[in-house]
N, C-alpha and C positions, 0 to 999 in steps of 0.2 A: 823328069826325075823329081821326086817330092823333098826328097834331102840329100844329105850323106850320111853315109851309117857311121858308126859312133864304137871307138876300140877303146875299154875304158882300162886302165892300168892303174891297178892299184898302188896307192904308196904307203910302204913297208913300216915305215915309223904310224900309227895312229894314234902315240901319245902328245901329239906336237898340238898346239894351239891354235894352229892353223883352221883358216874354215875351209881349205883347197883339200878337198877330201881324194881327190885322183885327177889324173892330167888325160884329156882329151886328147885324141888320136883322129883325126879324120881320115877317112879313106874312100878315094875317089871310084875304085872299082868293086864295090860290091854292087850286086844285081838291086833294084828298084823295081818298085813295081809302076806304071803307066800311072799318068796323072791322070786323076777320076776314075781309076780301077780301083773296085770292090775286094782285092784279090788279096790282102796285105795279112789274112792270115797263112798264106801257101807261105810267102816268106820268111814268116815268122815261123813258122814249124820246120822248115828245110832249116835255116838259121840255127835252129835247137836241133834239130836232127845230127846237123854237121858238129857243134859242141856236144853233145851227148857223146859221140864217136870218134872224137877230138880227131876228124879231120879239117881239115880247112875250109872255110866257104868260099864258095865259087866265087869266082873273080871276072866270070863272064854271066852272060845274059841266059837265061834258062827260061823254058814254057812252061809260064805258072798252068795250063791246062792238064797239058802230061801230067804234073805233080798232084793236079787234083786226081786225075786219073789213077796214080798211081795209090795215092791216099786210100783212096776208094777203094779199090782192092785189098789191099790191106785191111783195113774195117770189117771190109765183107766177111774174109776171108778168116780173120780173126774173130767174128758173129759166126759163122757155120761151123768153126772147130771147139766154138763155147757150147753152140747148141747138142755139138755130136756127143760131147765130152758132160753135157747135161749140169754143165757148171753153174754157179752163182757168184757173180762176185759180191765183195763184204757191202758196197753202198749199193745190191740190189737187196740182198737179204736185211731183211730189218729186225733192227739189232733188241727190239721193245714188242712188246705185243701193241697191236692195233689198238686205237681207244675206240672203244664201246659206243656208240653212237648215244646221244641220250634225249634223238628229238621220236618223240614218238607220232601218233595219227591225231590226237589233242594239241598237238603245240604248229603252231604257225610258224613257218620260214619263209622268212624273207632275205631276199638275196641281196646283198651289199654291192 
C-alpha cells in the first residue's frame, strides 16, 4: 500500500484567519494500487467515476485489469459510434484556418 487516501472536508466558515483550510480524514479502506504498479490512473478514474455518480467508492480490493478492460471498451465503443455518427468534436475541429506555410524550395530548414 503506497498511502491512505485522503476525505477532505471542507470548513464552512472561509472568512476565519486561520491557515487550516479543511480537516483531514484518513481512511484505512479504500482500494491501493500495488507498490511499483504503473496502474494508478485505473484508480484515479474509478475514484471520479464513483464521485461523478455520487456513489461510494469501493471499500474492497478491485482488478485494476478488468477496469482497464472495461475502460477500453468504453473508448472503443464511444470511437465507432463517433465515427458512425460522422461526428467532430470542438478540440478536433479547428476553430482558426490553418497557417499558410511560408517556407518555400529557396529557404533552408533546419530542424531544431
Amino acid at each position: 500500500m503506497l498511502r491512505k487516501e485522503l476525505i477532505f472536508k471542507t470548513i464552512q466558515d472561509t472568512k476565519t484567519e486561520s491557515s487550516d483550510m479543511f480537516d483531514v480524514l484518513f481512511e484505512d479502506d479504500f482500494p491501493q494500487q500495488p507498490s511499483g504498479s504503473l496502474d494508478c490512473g485505473v484508480f484515479m478514474v474509478m475514484y471520479a467515476e464513483c464521485l461523478s455518480y455520487s456513489h461510494k467508492v469501493i471499500s474492497t480490493e478491485f482488478d485494476s485489469n478488468t477496469l482497464c478492460i472495461r475502460y477500453a471498451a468504453l473508448l472503443w465503443d464511444y470511437g465507432i459510434r463517433k465515427l458512425e455518427a460522422n461526428a467532430i468534436s470542438d478540440v478536433e475541429a479547428s476553430l482558426r484556418p490553418g497557417r499558410l506555410s511560408r517556407i518555400t524550395s529557396v529557404t533552408e530548414v533546419v530542424d531544431v
